[in-house]
Backbone as CSV, one residue per row, in Angstrom:
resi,resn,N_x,N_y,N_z,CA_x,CA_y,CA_z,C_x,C_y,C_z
1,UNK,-35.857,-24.528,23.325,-35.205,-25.697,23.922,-33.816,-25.935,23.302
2,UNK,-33.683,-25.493,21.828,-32.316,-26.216,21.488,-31.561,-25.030,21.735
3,UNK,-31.771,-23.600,21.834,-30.629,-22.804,22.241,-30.258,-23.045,23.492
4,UNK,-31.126,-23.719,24.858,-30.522,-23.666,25.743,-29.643,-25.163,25.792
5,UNK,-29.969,-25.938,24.821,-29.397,-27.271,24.433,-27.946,-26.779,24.578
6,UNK,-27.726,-25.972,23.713,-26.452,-25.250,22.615,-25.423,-25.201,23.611
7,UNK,-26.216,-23.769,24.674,-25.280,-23.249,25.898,-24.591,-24.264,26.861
8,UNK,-25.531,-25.230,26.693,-24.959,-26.285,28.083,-23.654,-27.612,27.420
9,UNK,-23.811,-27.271,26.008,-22.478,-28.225,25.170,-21.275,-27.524,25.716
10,UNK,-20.311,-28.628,25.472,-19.011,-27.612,25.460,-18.792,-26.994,23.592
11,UNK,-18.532,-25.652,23.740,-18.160,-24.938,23.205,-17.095,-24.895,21.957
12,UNK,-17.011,-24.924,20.603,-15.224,-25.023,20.018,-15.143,-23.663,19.821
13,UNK,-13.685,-23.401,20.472,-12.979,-22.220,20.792,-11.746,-21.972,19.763
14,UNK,-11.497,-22.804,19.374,-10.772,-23.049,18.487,-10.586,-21.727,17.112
15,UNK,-11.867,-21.296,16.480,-12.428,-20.237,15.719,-11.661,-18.789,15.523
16,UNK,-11.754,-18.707,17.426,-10.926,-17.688,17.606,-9.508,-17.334,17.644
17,UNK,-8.853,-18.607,17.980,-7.651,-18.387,17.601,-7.095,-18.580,16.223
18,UNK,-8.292,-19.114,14.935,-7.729,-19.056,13.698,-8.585,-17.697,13.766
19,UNK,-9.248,-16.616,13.821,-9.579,-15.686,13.232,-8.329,-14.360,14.121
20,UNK,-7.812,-14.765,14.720,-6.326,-14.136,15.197,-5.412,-14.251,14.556
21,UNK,-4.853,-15.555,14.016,-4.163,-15.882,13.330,-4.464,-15.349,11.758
22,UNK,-5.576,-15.205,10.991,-6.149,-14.484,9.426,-5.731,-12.553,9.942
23,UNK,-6.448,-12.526,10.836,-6.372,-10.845,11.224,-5.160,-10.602,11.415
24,UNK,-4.026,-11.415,11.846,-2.810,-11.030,11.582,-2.048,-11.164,10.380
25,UNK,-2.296,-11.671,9.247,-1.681,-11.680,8.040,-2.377,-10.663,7.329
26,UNK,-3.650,-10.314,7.879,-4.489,-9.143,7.210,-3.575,-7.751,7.472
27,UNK,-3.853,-7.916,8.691,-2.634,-6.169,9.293,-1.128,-6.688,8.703
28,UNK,-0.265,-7.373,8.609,0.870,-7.922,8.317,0.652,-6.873,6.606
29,UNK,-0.384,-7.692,5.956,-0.568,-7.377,4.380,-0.861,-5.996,4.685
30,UNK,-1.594,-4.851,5.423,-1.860,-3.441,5.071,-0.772,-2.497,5.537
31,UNK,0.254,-3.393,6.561,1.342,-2.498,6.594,1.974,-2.442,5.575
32,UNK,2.399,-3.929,4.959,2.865,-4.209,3.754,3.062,-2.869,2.551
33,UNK,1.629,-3.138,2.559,1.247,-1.879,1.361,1.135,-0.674,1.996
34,UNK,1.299,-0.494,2.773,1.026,0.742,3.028,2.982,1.418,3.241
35,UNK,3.362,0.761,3.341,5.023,0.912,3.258,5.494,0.648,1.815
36,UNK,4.651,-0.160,0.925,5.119,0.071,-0.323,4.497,1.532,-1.073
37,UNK,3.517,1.845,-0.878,2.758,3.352,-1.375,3.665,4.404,-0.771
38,UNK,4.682,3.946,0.170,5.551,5.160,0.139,6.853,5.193,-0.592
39,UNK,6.997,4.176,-1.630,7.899,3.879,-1.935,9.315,2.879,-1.644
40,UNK,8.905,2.461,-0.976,10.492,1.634,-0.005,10.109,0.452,0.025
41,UNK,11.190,-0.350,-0.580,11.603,-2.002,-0.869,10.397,-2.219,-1.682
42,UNK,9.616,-1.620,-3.082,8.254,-1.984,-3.517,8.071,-3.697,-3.387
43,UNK,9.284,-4.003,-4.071,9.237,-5.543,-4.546,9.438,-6.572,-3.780
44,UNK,9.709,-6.299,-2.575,10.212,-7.060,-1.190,8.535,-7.062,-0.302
45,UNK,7.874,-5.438,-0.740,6.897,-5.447,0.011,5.703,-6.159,-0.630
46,UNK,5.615,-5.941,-1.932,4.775,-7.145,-2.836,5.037,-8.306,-2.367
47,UNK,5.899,-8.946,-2.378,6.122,-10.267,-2.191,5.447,-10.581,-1.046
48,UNK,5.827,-9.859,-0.112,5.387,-9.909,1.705,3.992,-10.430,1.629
49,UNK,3.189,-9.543,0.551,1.680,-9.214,0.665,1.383,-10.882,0.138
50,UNK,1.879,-11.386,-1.343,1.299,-12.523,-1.581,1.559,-13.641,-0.685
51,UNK,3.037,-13.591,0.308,3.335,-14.729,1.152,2.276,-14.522,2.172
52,UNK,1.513,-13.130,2.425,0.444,-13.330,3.462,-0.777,-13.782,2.681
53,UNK,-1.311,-13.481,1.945,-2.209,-13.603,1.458,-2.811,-15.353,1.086
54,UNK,-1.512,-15.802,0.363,-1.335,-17.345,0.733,-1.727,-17.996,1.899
55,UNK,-0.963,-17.621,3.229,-1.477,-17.716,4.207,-2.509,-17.848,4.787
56,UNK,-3.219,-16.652,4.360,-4.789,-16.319,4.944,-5.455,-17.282,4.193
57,UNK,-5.060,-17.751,3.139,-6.342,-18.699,2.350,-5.813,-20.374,3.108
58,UNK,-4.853,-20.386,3.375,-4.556,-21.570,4.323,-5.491,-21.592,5.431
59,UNK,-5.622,-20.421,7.028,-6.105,-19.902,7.365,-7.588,-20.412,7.165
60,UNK,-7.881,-19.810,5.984,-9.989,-19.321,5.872,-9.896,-21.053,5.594
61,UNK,-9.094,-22.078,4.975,-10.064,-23.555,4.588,-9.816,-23.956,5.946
62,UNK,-8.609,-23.908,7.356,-8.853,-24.121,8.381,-10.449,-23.724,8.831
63,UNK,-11.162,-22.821,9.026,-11.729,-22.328,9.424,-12.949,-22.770,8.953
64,UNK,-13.159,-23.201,7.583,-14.741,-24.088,7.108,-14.155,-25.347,7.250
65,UNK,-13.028,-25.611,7.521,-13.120,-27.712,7.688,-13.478,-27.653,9.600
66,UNK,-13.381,-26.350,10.262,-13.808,-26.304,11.527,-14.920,-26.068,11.872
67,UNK,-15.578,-25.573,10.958,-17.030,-25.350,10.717,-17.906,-26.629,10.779
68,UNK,-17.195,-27.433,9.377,-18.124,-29.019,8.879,-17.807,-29.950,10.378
69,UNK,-16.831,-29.615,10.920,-16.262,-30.589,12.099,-16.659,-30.318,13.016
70,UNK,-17.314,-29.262,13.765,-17.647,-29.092,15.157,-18.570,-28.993,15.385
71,UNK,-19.319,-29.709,16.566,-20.759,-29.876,16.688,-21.219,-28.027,17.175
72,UNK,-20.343,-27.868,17.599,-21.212,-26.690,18.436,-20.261,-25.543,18.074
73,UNK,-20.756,-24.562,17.582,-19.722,-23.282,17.289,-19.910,-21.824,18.415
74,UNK,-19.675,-21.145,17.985,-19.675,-20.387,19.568,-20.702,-19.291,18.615
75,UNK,-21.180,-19.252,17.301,-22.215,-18.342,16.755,-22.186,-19.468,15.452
76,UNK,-23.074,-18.371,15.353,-24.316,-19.221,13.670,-23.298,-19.407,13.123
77,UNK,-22.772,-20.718,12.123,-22.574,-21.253,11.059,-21.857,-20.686,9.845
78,UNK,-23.125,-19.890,9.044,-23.267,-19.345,8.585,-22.408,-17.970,8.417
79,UNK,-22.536,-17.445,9.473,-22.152,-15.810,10.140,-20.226,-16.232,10.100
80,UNK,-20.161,-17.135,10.857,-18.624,-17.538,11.044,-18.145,-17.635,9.184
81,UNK,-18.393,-18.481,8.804,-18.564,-19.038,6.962,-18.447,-17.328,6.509
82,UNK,-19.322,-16.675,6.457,-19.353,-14.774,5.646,-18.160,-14.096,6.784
83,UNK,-17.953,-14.116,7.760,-17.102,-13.401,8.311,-15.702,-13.936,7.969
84,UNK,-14.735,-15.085,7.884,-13.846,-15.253,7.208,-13.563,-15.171,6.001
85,UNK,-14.676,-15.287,5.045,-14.672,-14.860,3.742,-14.326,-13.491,3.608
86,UNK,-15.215,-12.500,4.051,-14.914,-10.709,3.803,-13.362,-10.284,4.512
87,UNK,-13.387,-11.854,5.553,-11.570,-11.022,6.487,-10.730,-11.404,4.874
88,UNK,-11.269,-12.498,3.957,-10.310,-12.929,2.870,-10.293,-11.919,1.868
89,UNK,-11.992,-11.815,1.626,-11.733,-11.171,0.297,-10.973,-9.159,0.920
90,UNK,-10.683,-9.108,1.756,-9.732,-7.713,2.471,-8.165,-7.834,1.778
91,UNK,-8.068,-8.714,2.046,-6.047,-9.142,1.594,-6.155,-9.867,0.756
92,UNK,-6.850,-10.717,-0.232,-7.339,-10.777,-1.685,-7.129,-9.269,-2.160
93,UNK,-8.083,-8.467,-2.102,-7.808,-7.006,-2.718,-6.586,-6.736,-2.635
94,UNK,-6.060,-6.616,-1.608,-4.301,-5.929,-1.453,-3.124,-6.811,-2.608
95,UNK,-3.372,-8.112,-2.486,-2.568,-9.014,-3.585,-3.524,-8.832,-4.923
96,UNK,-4.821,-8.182,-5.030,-4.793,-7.811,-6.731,-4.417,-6.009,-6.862
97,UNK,-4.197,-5.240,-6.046,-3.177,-4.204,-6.148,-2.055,-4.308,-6.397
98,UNK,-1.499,-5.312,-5.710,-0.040,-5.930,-5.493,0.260,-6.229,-7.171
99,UNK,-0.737,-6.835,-7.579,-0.877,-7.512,-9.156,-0.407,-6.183,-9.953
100,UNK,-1.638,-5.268,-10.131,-1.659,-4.062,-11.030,-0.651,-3.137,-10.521
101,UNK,0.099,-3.332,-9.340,1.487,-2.360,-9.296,2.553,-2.904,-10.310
102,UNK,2.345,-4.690,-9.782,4.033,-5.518,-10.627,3.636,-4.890,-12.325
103,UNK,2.231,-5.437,-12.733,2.303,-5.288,-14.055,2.309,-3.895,-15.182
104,UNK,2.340,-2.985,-14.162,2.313,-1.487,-14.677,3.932,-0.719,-14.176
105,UNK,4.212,-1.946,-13.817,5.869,-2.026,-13.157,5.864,0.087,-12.672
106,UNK,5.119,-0.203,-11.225,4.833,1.471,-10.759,5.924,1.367,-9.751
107,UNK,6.829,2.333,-9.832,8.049,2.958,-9.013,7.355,4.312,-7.834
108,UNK,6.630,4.807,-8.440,6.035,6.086,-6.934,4.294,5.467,-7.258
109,UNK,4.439,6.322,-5.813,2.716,7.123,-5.931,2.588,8.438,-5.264
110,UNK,1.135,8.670,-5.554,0.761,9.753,-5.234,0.516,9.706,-4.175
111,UNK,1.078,11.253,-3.340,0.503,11.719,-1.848,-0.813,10.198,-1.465
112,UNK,-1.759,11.109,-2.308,-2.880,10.882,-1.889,-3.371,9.359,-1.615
113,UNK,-2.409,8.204,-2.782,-2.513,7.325,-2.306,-1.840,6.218,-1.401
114,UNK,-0.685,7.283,-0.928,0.042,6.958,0.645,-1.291,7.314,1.459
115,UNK,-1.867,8.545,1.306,-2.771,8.731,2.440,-3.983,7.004,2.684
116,UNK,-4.176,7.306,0.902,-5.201,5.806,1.662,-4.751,4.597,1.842
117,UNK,-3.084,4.312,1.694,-2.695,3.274,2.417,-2.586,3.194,3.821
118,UNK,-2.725,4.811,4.476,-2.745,4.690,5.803,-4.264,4.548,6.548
119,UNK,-4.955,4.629,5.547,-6.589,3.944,5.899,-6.856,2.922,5.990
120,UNK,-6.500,2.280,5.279,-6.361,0.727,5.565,-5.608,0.102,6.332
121,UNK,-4.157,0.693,6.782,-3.843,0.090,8.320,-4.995,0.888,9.173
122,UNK,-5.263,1.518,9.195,-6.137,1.525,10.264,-7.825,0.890,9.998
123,UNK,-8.195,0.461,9.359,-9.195,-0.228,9.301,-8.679,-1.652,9.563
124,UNK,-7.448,-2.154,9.050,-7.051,-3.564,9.516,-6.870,-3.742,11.011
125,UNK,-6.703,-2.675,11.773,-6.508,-2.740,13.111,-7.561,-2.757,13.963
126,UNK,-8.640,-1.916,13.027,-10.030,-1.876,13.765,-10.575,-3.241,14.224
127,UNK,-10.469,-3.501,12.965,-11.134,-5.027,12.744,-9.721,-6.346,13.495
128,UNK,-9.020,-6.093,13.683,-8.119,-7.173,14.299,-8.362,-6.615,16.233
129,UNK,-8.570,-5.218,16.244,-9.074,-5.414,17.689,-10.991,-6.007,17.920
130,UNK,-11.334,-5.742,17.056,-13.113,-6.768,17.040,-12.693,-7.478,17.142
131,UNK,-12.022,-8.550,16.358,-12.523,-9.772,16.329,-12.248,-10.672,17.943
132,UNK,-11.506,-10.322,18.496,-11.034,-11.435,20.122,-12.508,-10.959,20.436
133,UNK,-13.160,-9.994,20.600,-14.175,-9.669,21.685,-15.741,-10.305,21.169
134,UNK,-15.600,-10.895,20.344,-16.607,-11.782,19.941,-16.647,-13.027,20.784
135,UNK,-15.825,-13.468,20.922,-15.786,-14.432,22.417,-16.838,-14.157,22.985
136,UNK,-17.434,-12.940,23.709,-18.010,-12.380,24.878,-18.705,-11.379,24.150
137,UNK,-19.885,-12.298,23.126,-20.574,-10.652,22.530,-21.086,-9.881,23.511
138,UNK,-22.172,-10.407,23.830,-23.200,-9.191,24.988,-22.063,-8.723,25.374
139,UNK,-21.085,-9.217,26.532,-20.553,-7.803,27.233,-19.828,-6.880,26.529
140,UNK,-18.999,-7.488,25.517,-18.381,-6.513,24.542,-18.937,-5.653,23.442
141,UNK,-20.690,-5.926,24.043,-21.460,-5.520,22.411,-21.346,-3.989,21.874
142,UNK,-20.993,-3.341,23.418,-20.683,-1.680,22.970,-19.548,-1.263,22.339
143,UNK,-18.715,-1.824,22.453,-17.171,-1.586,22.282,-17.077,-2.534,20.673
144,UNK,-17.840,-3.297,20.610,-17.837,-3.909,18.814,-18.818,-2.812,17.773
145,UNK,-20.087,-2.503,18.406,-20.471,-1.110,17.948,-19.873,-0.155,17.419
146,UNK,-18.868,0.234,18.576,-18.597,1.415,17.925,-17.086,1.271,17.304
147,UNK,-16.340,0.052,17.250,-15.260,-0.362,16.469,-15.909,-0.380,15.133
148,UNK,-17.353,-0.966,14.701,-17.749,-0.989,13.100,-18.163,0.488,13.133
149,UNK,-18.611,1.172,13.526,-18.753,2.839,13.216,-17.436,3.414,12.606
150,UNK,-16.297,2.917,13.419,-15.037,3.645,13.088,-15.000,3.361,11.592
151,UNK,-14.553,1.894,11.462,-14.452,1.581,10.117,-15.466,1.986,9.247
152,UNK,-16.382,2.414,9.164,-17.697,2.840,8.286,-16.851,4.240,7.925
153,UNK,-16.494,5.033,8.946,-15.741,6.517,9.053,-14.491,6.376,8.700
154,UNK,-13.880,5.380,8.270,-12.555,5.464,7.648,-12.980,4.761,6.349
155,UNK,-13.727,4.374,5.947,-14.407,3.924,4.518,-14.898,4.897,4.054
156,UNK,-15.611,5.685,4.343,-15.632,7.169,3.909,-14.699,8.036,3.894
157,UNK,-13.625,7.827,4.208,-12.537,9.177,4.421,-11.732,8.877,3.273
158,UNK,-11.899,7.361,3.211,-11.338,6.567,1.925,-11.552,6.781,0.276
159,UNK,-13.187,6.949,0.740,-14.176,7.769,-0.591,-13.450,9.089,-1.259
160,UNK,-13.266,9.586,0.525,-12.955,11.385,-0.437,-11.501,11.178,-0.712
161,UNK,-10.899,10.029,0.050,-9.610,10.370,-0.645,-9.730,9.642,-1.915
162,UNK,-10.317,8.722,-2.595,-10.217,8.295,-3.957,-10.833,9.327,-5.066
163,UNK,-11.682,10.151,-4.181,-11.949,10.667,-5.532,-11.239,12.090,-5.753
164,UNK,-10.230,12.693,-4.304,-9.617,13.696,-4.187,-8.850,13.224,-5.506
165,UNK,-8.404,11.908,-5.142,-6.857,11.423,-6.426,-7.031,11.322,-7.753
166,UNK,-8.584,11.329,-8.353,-8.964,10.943,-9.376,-8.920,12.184,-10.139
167,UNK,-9.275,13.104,-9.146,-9.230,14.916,-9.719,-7.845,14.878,-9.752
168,UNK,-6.878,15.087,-9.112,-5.725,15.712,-9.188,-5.116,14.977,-10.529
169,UNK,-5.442,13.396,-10.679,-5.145,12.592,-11.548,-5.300,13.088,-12.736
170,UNK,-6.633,13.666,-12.870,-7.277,14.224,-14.316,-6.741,15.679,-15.000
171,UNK,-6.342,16.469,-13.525,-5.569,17.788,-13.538,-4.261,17.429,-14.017
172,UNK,-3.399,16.371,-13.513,-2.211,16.180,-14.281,-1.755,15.445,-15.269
173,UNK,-2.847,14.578,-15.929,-2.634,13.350,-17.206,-3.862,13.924,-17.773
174,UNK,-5.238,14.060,-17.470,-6.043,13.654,-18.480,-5.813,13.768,-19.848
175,UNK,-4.772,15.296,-19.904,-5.574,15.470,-21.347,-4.362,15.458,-22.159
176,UNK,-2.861,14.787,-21.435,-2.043,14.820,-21.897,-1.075,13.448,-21.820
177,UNK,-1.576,12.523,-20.916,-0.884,10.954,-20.802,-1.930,10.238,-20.191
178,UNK,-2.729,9.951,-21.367,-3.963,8.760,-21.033,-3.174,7.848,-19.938
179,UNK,-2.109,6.943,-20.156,-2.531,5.893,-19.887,-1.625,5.750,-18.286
180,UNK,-1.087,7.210,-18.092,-0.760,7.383,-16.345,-2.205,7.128,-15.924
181,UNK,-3.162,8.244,-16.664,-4.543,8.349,-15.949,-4.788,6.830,-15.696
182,UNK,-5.465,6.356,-16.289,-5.398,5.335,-16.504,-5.616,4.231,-15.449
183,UNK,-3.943,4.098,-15.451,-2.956,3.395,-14.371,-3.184,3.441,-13.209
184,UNK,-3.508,5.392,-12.977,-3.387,5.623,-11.490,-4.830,5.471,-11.311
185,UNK,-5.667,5.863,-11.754,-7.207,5.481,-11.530,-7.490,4.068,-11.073
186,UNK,-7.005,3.074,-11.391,-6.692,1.815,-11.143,-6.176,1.597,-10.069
187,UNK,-5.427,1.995,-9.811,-4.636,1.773,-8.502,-5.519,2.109,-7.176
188,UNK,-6.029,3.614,-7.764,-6.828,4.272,-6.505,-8.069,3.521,-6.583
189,UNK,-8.625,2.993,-7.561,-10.009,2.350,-7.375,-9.729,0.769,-6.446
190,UNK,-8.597,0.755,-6.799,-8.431,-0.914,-6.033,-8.272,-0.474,-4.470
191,UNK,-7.440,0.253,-4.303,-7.207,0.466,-3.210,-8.197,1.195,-2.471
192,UNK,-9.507,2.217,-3.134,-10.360,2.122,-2.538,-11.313,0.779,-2.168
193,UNK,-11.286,-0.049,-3.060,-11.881,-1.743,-2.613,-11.494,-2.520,-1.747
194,UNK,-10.422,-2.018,-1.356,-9.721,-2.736,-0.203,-10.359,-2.070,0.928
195,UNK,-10.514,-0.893,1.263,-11.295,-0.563,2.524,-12.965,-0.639,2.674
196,UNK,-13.143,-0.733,0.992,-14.944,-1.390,1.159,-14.988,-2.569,1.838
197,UNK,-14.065,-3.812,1.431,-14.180,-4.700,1.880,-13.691,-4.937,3.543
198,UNK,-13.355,-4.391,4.138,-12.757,-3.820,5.614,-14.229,-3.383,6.601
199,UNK,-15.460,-3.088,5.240,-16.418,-2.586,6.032,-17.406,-3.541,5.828
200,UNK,-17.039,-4.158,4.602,-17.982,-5.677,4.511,-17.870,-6.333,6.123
201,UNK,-16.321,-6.473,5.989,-16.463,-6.951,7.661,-17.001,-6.807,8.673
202,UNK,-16.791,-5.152,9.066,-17.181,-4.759,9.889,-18.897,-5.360,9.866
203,UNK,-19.164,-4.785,8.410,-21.043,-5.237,8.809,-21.590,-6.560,8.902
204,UNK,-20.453,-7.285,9.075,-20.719,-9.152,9.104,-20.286,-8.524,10.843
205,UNK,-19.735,-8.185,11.686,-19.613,-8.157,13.316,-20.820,-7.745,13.602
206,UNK,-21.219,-6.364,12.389,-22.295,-5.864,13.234,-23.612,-7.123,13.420
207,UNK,-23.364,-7.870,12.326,-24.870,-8.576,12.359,-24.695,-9.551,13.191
208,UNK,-23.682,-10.150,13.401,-23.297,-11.091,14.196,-23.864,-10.384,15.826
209,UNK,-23.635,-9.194,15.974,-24.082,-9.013,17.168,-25.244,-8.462,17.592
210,UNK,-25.571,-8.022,16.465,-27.427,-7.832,16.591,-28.140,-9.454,16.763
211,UNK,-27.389,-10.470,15.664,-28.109,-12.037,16.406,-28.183,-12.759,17.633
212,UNK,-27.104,-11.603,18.455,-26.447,-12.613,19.644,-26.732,-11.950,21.093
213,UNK,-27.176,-10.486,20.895,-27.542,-10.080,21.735,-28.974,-9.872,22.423
């Protein structure tokens, strides 16, 4: 009786256009970095990342004072509450990379971790094309499927590239400049956390649409 209660309320829609508005400071922040891992404007592109990142936490308390405020949400509570959190803690990670670049004051990187800055724009994109189609789970439920598959497959590609970097890392510092190793191990471990958390997401859509369908 009360789900069909639910359907016949009007609706707050509202959700979706702040989870448009977070998913765009999210992709904003992975181009960010992903243009600083190639070297160009580092310190212009840091900055970029914390003025988004700021943002997004503006953003996510919109999004639980819309929560406590609206009688009727367009999914569970709950699910909305964990799904803006994991879109946060995504570009959280990128501004504590952002951190351990300023304070190790790093001028290059490695190939390898340009390559996984280009994993993470594309996992930020995955997840910024999910999120509108939550509007309309059932009909969109195939096409959100296999958007969290992708990201699962670029979270793994992410794997081999962190630990490709950790070898080459060990081949060129270990046994002769601890504290490059070090440094760069750091870097690549964060920046592999940034695409774990990309798949946290993803598996907050997936559940969201196993509840709804």
């Amino acid at each position: 009786m009360l789900s069909w209660f639910r359907k016949l309320m009007p609706r707050e829609d509202r959700f979706f256009d702040l989870f448009a508005q977070h998913s765009k400071t999210v992709v904003g922040a992975a181009e960010a970095l992903n243009e600083l891992l190639g070297g160009t404007d580092i310190e212009g592109h840091c900055a970029r990342i914390i003025q988004l990142e700021n943002e997004a936490d503006d953003i996510t308390r919109d999004v639980l004072l819309a929560v406590r405020r609206s009688f009727v949400t367009p999914f569970d509570r709950g699910d909305i509450k964990d799904l803006i959190q994991s879109m946060d803690d995504a570009i959280d990670m990128m501004q504590k990379t952002v951190k351990t670049i300023r304070l190790f004051e790093q001028k290059s990187f490695d190939p390898v971790m340009q390559e996984m800055g280009k994993t993470i724009v594309q996992a930020a994109h995955l997840i910024a094309e999910a999120l509108p189609l939550l509007d309309r789970i059932s009909t969109n439920a195939p096409r959100l499927a296999a958007l969290a598959e992708e990201v699962t497959r670029v979270e793994g590609r992410s794997d081999e590239l962190h630990e490709q970097g950790l070898k080459d890392l060990f081949r060129r510092h270990g046994a002769s400049n601890a504290m490059a190793y070090l440094i760069g191990s750091e870097i690549y471990g964060e920046l592999e956390k940034v695409v774990d958390r990309f798949e946290d997401v993803a598996n907050e859509i997936s559940g969201i649409v196993i509840e709804n369908v």
